[in-house]
N, C-alpha and C positions, 0 to 999 in steps of 0.2 A: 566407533560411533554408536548412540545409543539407537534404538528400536525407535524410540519417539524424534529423535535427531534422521533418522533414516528415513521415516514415515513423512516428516514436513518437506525434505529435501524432493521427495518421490512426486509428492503432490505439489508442491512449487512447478516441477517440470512438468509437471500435465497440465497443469493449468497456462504453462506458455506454450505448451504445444495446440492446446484448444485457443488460448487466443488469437492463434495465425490463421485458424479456420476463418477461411472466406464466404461465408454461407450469412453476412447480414446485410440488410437493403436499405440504404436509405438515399436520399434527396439531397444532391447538391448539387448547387444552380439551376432548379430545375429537374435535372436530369435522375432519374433513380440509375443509381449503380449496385455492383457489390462492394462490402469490402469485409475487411477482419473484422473479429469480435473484438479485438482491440481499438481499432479506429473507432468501429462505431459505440462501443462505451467511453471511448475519449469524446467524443460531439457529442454525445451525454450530457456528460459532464459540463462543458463549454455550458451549453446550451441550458444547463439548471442551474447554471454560476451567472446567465447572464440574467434568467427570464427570459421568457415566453409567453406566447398564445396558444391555444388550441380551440378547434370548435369540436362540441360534443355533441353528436346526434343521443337525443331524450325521446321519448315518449312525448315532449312538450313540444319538440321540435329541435334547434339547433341552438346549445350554449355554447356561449364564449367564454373561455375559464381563461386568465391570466394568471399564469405564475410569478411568482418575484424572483428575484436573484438569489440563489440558495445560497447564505455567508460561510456553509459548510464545504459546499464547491468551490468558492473561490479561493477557499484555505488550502484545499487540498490542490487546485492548483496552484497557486502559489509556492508550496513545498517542491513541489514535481517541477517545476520550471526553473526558482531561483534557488534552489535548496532549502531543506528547512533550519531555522534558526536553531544554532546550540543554545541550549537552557545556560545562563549564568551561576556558576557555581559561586559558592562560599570562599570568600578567603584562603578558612583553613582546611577548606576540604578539601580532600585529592584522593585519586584514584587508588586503590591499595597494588601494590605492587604482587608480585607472583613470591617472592616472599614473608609478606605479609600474610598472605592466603594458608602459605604452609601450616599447619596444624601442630599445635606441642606435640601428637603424638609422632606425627613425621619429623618433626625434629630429631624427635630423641633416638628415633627410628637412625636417622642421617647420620646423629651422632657414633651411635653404635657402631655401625659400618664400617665407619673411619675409624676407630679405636681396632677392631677385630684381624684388623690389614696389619 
């Protein structure tokens, strides 16, 4: 496995080891509880895919900022829920096979081999 291949795999599993951390607070129904860093950037998410309100203490006094529905959250849930759509390929195009991949010089490499036996 490569150094770069090793490195992404390393930090994948830290980052699901911190997203089980139960150290985030938020309000539901009401009630403040805890939950994971994952739960609470999933209702994030929701929550900027559907729009919101918020009021912002100013110096002026108290704004009401309305967000809209972020169409970037609802795409990405949408993938996470229903799966994301396969792109439509080309007629003629197709995947290259693992012998197509092989290199003339490995070929010739192959061929040798077999001649030398």
């Amino acid at each position: 496995m490569s150094e770069k291949r090793k490195t992404g795999v390393l930090l994948a599993g830290l980052l699901k080891q911190i997203a089980l951390e139960k150290t985030e607070l938020v309000q539901i129904d009401g009630e403040d509880k805890i939950v994971s860093k994952a739960e609470s950037l999933a209702r994030m998410v929701w929550q900027m895919a559907l729009g919101y309100e918020e009021n912002k203490v100013t110096s002026d006094g108290v704004k009401n900022i309305e967000h809209p529905p972020n169409k970037g959250m609802m795409a990405i849930l949408l993938d996470r829920i229903d799966g994301r759509a396969v792109p439509v390929s080309d007629v003629g195009d197709r995947e290259r096979s693992i012998a197509d991949k092989i290199t003339d010089r490995g070929k010739s490499r192959i061929r040798e081999a077999g001649k030398s036996k």
